[in-house]
C-alpha positions, -999 to +999 in steps of 0.1 A: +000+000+000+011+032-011+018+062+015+000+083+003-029+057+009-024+050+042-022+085+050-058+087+036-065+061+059-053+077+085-073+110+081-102+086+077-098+073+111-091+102+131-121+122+118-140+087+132-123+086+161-128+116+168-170+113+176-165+089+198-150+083+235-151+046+233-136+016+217-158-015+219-136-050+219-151-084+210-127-115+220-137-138+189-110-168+195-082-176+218-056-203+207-050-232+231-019-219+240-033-186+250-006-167+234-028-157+204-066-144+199-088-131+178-101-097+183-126-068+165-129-037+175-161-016+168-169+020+172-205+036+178-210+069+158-232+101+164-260+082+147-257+052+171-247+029+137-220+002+148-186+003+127-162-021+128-128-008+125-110-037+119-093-026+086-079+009+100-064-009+125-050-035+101-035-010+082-023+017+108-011-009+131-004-038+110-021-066+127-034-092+101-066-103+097-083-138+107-111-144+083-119-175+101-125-157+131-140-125+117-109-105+141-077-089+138-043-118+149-037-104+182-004-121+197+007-115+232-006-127+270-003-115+304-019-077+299-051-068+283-046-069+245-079-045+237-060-025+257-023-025+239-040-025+205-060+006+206-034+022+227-008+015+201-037+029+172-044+062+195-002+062+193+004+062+155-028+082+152-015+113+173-049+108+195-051+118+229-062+095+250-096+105+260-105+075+241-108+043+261-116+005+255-144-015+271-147-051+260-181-067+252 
C-alpha cells in the first residue's frame, strides 16, 4: 500500500475517532496456547450505527486479519490486549487518550 494511501487512511480514522469516547472490543478466539486471539474492534458513531474498524487498525497498526474468526491476529498474553492494540492505534494516530476501551 502506497503512503500516500495510508495517510488517507489515517485521516479517515481520526475524523471517526474523533466522535466517539469509546472503543468497543469483542474477543472472537483464543488459541489453546493462549498466546494468540482473535479480536474486532467496533466504534459507535453520532448516529448510534455500529462500525467495525477492523481494517484501519490492520492498516495503521499492521495486525493481520483472521477471516476464520471475523478479528484482527492479536499475539501476546499476560496484559489486556484490547488495551495495547487501541493504545498503540491512538499512538500512531497522534490521539489523545480520552479515548478508552471496554470489552463486550
Amino acid at each position: 500500500m502506497k503512503e500516500y494511501e495510508i495517510n488517507e487512511i489515517k485521516q479517515n480514522a481520526i475524523s471517526l475517532l474523533s466522535e466517539t469516547d469509546t472503543i468497543y472490543c469483542i474477543l472472537r478466539s483464543v488459541t489453546k496456547s493462549g498466546t494468540c486471539r482473535s479480536i474486532s474492534f467496533h466504534v459507535v458513531d453520532n448516529n448510534k450505527n455500529i462500525l467495525n474498524i477492523n481494517y484501519y487498525i490492520s492498516v495503521i497498526v499492521g495486525y493481520k486479519f483472521n477471516k476464520a474468526h471475523d478479528g484482527l491476529r492479536v499475539e501476546g498474553c499476560g496484559m489486556d490486549m484490547g488495551f495495547h492494540v487501541v493504545h498503540t492505534l491512538l499512538r500512531e494516530l497522534g490521539i489523545s487518550e480520552k479515548i478508552s476501551h471496554r470489552w463486550l
